[in-house]
N, CA, C and O atoms as a CHARMM CRD file, in Angstrom:
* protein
*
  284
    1    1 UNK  N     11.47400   9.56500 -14.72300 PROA 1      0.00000
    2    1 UNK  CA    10.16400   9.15400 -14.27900 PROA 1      0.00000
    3    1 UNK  C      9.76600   9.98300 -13.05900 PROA 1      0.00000
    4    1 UNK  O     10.56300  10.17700 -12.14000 PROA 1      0.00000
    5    2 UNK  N      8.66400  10.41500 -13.06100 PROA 2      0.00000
    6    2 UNK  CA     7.86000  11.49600 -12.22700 PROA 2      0.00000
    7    2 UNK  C      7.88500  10.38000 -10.51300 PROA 2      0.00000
    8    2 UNK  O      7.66300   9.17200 -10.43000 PROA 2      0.00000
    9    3 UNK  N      8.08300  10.93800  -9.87000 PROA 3      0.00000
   10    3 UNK  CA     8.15400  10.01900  -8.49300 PROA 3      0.00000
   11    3 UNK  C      6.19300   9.63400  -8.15700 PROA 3      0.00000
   12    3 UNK  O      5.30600  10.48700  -8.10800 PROA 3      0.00000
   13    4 UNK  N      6.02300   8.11300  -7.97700 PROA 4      0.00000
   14    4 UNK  CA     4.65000   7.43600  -7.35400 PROA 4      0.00000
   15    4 UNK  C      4.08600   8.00800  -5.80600 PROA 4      0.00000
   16    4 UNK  O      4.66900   8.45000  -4.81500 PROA 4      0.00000
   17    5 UNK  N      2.59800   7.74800  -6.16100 PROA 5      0.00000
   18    5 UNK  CA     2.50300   7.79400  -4.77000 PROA 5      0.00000
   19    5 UNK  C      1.61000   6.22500  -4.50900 PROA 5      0.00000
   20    5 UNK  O      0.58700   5.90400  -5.11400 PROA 5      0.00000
   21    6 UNK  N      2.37200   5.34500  -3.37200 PROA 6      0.00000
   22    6 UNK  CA     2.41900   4.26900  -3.10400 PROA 6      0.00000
   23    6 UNK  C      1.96200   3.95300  -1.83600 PROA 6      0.00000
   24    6 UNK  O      2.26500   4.63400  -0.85700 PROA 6      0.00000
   25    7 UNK  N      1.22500   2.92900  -1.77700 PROA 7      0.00000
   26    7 UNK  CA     0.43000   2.31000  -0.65500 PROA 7      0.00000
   27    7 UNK  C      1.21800   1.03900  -0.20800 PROA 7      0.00000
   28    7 UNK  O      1.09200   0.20500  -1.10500 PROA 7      0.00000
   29    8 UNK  N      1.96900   0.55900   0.80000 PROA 8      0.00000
   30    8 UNK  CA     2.25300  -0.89500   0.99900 PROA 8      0.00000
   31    8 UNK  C      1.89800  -1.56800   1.57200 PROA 8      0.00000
   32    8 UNK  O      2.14800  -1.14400   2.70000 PROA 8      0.00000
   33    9 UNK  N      1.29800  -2.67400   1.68400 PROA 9      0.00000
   34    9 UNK  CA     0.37500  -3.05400   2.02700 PROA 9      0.00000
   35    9 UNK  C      1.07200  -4.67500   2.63500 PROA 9      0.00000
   36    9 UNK  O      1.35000  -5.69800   2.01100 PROA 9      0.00000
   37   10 UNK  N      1.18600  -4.31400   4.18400 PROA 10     0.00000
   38   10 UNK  CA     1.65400  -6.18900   4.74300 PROA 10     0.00000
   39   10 UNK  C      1.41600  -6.20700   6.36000 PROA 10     0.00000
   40   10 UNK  O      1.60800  -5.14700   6.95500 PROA 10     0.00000
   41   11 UNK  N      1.21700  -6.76700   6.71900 PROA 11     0.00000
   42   11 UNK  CA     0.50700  -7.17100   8.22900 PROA 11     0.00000
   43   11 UNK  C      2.07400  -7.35000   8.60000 PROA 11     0.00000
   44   11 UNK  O      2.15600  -7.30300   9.82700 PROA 11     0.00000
   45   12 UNK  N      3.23400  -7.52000   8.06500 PROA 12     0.00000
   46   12 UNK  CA     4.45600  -7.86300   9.10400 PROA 12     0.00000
   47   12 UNK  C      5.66600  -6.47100   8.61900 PROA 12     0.00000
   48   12 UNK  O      6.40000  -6.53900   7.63300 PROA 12     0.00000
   49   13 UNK  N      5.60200  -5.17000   9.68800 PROA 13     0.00000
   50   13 UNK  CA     6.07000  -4.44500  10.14300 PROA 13     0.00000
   51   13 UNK  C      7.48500  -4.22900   9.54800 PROA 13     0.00000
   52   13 UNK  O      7.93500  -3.11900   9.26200 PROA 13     0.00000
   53   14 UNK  N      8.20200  -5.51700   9.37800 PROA 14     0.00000
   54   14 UNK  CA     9.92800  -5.45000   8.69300 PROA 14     0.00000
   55   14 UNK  C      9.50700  -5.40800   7.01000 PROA 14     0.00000
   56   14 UNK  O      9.95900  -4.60900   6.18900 PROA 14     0.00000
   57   15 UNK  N      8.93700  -6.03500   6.86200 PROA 15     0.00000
   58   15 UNK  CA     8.46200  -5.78400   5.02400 PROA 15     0.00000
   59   15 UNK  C      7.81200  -5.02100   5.03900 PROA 15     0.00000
   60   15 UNK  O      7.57800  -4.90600   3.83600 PROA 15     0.00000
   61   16 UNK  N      7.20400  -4.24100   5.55300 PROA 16     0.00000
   62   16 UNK  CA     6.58400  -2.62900   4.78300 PROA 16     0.00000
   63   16 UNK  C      7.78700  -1.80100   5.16400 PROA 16     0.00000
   64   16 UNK  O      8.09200  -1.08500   4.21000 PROA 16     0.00000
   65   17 UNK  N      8.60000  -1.62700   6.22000 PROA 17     0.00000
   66   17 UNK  CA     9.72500  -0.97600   6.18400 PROA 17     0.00000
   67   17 UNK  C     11.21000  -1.35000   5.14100 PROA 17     0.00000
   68   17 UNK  O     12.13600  -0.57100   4.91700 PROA 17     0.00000
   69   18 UNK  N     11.10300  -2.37100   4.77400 PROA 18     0.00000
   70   18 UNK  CA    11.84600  -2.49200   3.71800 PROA 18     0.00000
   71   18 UNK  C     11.25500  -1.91800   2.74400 PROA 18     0.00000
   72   18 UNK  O     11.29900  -0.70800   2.52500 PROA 18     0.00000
   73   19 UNK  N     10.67500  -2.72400   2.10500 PROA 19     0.00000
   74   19 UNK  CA     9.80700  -1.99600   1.01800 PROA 19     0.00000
   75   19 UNK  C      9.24100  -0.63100   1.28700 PROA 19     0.00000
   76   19 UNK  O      9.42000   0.31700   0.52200 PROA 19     0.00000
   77   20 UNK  N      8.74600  -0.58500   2.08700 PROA 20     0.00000
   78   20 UNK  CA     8.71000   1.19800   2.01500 PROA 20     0.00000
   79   20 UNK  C     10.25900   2.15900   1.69200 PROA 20     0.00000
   80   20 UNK  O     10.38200   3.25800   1.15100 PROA 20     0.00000
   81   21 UNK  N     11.08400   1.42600   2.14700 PROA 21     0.00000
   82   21 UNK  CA    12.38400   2.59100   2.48400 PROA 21     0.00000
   83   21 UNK  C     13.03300   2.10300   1.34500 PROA 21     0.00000
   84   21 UNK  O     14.19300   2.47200   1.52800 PROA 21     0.00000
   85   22 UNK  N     12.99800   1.48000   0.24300 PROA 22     0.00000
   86   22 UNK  CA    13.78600   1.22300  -0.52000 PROA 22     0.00000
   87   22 UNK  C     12.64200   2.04400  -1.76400 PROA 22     0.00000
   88   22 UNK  O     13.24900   2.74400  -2.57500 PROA 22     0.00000
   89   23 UNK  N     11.43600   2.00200  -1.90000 PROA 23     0.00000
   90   23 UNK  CA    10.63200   2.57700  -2.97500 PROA 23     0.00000
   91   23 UNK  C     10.93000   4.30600  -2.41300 PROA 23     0.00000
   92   23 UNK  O     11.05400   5.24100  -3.20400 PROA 23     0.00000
   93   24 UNK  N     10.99500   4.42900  -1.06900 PROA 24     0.00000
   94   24 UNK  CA    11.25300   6.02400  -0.68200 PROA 24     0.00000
   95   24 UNK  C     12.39100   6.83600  -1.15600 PROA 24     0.00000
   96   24 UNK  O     12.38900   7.97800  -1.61500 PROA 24     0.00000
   97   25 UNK  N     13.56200   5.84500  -0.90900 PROA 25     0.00000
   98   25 UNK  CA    15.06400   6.08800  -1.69000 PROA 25     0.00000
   99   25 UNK  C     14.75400   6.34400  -2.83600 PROA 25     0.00000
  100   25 UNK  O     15.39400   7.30500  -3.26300 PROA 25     0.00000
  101   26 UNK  N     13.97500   5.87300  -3.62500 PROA 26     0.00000
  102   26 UNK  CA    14.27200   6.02600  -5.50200 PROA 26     0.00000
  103   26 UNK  C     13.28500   7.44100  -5.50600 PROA 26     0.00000
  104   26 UNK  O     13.07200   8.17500  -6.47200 PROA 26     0.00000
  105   27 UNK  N     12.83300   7.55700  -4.30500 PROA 27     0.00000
  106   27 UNK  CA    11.80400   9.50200  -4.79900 PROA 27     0.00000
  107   27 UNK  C     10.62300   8.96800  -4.88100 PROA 27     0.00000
  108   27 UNK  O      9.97500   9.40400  -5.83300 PROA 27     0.00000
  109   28 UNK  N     10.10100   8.19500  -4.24600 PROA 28     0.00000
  110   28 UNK  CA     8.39300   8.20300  -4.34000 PROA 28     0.00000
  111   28 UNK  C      7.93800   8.15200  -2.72300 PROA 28     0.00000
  112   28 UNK  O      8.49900   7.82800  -1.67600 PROA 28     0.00000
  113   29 UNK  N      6.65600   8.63500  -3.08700 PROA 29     0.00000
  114   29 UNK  CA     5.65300   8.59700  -1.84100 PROA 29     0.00000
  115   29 UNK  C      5.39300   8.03000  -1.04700 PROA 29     0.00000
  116   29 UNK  O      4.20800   7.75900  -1.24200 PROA 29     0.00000
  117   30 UNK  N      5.66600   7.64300  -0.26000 PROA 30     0.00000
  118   30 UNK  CA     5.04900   5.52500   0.44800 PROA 30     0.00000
  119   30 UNK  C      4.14300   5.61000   1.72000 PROA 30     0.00000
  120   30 UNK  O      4.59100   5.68000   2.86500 PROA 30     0.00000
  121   31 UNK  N      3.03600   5.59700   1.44500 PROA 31     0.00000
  122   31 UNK  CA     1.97100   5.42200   2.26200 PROA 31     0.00000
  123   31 UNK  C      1.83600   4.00800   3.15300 PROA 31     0.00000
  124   31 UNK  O      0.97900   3.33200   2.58500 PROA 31     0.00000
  125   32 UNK  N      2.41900   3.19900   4.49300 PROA 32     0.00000
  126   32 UNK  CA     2.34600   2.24800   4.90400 PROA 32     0.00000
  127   32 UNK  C      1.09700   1.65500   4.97900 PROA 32     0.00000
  128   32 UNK  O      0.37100   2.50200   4.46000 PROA 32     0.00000
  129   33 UNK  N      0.39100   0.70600   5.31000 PROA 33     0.00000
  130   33 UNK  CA    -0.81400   0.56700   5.37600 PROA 33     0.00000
  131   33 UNK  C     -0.41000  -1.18700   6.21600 PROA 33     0.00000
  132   33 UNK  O      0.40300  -1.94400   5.68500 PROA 33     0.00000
  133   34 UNK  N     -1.01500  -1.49400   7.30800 PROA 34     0.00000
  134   34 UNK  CA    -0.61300  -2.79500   8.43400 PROA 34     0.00000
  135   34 UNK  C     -2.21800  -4.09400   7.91400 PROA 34     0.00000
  136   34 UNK  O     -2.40200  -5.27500   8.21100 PROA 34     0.00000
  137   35 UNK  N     -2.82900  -3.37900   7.29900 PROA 35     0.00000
  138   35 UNK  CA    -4.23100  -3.85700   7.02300 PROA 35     0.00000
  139   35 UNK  C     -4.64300  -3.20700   5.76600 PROA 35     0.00000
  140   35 UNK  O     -4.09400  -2.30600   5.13200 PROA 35     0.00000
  141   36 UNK  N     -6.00700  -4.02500   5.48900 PROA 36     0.00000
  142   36 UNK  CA    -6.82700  -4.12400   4.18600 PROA 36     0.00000
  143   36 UNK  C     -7.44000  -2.97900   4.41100 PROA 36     0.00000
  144   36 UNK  O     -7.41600  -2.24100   3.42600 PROA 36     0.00000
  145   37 UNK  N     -8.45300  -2.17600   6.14600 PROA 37     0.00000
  146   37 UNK  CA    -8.69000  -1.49400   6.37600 PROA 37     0.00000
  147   37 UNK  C     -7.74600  -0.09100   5.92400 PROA 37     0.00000
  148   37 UNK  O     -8.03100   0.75000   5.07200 PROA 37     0.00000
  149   38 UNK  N     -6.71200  -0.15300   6.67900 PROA 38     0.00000
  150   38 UNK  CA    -5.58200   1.38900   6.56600 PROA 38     0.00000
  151   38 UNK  C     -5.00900   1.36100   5.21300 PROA 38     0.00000
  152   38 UNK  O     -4.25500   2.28300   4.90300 PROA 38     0.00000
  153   39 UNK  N     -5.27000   0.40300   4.34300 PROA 39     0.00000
  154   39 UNK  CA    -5.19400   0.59500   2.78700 PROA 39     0.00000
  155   39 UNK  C     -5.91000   1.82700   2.39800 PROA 39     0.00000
  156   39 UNK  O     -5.47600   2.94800   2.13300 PROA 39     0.00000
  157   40 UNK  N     -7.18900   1.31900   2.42900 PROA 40     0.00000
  158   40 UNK  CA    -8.51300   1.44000   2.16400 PROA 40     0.00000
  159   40 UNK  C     -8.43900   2.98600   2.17800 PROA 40     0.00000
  160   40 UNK  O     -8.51500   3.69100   1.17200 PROA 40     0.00000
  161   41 UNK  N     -8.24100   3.52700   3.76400 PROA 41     0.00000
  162   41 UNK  CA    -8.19800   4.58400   4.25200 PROA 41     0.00000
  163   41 UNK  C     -7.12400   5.24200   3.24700 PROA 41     0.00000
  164   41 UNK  O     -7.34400   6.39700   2.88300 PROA 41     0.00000
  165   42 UNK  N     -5.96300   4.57000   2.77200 PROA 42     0.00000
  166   42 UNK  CA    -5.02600   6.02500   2.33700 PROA 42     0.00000
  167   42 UNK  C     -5.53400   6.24400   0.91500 PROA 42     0.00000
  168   42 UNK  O     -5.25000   7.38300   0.54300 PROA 42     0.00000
  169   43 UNK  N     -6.27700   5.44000  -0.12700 PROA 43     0.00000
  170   43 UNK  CA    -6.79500   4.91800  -1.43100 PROA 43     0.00000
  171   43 UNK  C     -7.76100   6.08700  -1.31200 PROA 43     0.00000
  172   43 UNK  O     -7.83500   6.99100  -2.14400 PROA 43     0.00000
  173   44 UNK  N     -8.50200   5.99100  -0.19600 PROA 44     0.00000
  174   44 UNK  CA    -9.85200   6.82100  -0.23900 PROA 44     0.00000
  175   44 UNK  C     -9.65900   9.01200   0.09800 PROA 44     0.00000
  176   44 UNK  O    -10.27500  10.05200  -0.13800 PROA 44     0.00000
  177   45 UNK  N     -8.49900   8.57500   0.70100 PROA 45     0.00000
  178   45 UNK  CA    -8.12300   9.97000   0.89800 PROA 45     0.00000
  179   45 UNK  C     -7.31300  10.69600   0.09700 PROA 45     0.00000
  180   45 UNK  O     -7.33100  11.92500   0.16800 PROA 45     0.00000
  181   46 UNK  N     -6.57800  10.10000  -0.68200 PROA 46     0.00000
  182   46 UNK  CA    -5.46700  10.49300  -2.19600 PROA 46     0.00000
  183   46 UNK  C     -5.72100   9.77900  -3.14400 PROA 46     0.00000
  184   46 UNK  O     -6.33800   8.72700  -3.31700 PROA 46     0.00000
  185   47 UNK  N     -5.09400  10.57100  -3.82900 PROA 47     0.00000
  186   47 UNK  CA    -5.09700   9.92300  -5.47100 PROA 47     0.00000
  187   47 UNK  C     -3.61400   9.02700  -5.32700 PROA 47     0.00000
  188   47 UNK  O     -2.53900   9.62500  -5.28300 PROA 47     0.00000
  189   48 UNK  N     -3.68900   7.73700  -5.27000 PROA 48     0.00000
  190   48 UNK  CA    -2.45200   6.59700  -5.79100 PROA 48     0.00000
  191   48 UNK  C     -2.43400   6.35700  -6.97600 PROA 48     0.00000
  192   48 UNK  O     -3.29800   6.48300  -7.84400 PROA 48     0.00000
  193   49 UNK  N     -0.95900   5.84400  -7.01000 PROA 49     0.00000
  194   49 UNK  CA    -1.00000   5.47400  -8.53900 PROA 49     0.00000
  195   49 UNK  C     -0.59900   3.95200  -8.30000 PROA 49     0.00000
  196   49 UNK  O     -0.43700   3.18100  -9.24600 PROA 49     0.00000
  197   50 UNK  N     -0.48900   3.67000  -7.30900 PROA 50     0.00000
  198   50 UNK  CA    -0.06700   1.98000  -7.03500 PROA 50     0.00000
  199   50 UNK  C     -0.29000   1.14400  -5.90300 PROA 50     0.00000
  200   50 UNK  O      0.64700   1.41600  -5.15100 PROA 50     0.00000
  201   51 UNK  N     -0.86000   0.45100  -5.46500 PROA 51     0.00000
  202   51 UNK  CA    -1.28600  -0.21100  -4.20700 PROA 51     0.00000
  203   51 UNK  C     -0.43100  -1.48700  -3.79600 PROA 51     0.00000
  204   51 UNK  O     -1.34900  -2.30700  -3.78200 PROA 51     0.00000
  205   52 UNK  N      0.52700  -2.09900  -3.50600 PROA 52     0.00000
  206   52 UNK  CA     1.63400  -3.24700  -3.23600 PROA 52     0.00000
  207   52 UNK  C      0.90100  -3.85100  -2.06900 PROA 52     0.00000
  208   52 UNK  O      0.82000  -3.58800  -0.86900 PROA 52     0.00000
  209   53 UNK  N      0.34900  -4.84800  -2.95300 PROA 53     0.00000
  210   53 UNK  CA    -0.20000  -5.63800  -1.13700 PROA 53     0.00000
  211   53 UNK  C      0.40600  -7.21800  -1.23600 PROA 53     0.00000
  212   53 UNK  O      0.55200  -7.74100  -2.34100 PROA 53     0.00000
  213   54 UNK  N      0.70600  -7.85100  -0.12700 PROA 54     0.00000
  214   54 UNK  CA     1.45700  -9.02200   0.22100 PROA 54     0.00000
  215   54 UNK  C     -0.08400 -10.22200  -0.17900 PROA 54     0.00000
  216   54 UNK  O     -1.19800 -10.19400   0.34400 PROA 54     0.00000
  217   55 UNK  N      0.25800 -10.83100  -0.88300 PROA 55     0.00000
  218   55 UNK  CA    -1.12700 -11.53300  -1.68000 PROA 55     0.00000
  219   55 UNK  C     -1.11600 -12.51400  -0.82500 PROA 55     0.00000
  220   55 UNK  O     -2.30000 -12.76000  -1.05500 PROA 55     0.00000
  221   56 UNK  N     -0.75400 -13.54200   0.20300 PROA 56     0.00000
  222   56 UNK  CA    -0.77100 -13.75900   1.27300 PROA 56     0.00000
  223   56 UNK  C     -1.24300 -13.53900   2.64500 PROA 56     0.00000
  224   56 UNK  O     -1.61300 -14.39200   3.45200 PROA 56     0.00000
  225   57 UNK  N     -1.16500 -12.11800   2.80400 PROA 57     0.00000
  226   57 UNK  CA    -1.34900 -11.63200   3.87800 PROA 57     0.00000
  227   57 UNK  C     -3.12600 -11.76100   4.78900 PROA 57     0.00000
  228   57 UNK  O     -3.90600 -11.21500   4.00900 PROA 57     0.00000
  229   58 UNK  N     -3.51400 -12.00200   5.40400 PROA 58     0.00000
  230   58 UNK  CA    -4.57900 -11.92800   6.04800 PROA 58     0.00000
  231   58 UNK  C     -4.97600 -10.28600   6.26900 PROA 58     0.00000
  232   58 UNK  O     -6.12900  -9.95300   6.54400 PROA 58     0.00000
  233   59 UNK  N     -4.21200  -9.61000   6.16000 PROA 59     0.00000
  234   59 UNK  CA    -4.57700  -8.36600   6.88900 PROA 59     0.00000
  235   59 UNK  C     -5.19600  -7.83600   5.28500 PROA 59     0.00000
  236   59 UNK  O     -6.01600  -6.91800   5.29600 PROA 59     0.00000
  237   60 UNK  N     -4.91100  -8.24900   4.36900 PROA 60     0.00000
  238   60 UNK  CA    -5.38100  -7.78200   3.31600 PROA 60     0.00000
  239   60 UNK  C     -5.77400  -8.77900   1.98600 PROA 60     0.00000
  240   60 UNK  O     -4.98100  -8.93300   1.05700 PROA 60     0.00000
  241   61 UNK  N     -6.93300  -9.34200   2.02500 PROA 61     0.00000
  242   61 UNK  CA    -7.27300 -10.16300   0.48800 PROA 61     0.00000
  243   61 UNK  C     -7.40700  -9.34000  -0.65900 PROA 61     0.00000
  244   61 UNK  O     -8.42000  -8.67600  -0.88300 PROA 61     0.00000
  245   62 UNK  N     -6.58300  -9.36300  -1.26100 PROA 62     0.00000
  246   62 UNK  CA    -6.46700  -8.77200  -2.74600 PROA 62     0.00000
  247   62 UNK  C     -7.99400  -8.29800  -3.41800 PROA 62     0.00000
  248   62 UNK  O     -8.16600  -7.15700  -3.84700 PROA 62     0.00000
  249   63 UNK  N     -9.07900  -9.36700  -3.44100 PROA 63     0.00000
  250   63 UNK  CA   -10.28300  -8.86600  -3.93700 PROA 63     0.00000
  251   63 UNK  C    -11.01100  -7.71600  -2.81300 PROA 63     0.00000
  252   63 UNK  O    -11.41700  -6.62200  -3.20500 PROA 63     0.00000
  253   64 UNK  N    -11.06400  -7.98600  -1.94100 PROA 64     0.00000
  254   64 UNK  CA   -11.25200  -6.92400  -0.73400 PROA 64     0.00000
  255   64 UNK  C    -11.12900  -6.14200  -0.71100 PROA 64     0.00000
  256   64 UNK  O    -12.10300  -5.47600  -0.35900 PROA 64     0.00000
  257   65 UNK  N     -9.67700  -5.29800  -1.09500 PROA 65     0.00000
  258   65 UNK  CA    -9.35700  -4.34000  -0.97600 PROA 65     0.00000
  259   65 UNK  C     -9.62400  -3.69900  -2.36000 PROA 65     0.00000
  260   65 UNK  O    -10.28400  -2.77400  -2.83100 PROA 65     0.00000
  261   66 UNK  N     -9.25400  -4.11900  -2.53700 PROA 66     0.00000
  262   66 UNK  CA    -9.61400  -3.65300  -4.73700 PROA 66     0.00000
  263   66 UNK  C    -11.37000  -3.29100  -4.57100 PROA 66     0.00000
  264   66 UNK  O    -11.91500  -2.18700  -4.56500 PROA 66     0.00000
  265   67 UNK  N    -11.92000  -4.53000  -4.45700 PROA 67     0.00000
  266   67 UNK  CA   -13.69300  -4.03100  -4.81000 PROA 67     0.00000
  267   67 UNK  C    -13.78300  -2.52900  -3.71400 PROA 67     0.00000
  268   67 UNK  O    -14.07900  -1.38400  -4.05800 PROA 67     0.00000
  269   68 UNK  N    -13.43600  -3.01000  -2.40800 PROA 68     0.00000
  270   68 UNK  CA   -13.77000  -1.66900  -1.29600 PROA 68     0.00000
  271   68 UNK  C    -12.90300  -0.75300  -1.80000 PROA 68     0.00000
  272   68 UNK  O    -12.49800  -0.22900  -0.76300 PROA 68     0.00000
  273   69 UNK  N    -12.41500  -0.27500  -2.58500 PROA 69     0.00000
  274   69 UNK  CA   -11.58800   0.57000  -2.69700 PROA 69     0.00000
  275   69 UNK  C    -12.79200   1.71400  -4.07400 PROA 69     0.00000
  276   69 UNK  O    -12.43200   2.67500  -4.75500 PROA 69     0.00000
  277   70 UNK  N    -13.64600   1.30400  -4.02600 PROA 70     0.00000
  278   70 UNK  CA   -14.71400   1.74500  -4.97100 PROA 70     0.00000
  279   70 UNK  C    -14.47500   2.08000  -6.57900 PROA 70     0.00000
  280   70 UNK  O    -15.31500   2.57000  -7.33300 PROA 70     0.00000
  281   71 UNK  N    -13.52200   1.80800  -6.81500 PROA 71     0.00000
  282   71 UNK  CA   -12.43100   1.96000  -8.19500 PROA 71     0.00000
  283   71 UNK  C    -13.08200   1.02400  -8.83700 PROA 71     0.00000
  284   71 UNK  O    -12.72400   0.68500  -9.96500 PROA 71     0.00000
């Protein structure tokens, strides 16, 4: 499998570094993102193939980021 390029998406600092460093180990891309905003921003500047956001999180509502993401 061709290595992703990945957005992670969580307002709490130890879970995007997990999850970032464990999707980085297997050979993919990992774009952090602390907010719905700095999502937004890495979506709009590259081509992703996957966006991981904490469906919980305040820093990011799932419909939010998806509609603003102009996709």
């Amino acid at each position: 499998m061709e290595p992703l390029r990945i957005v992670v998406v969580d307002d709490e600092p130890a879970q995007r570094e997990l999850i970032g460093g464990f999707l980085a180990k297997q050979g993919h891309e990992v774009f952090p993102a602390a907010s719905g905003a700095e999502a937004l921003a890495h979506v709009k500047d590259r081509q992703v193939d996957l966006v991981l956001s904490d469906c919980r999180s305040p820093a990011c509502p799932v419909p939010s980021c998806y509609w603003g993401s102009g996709r």
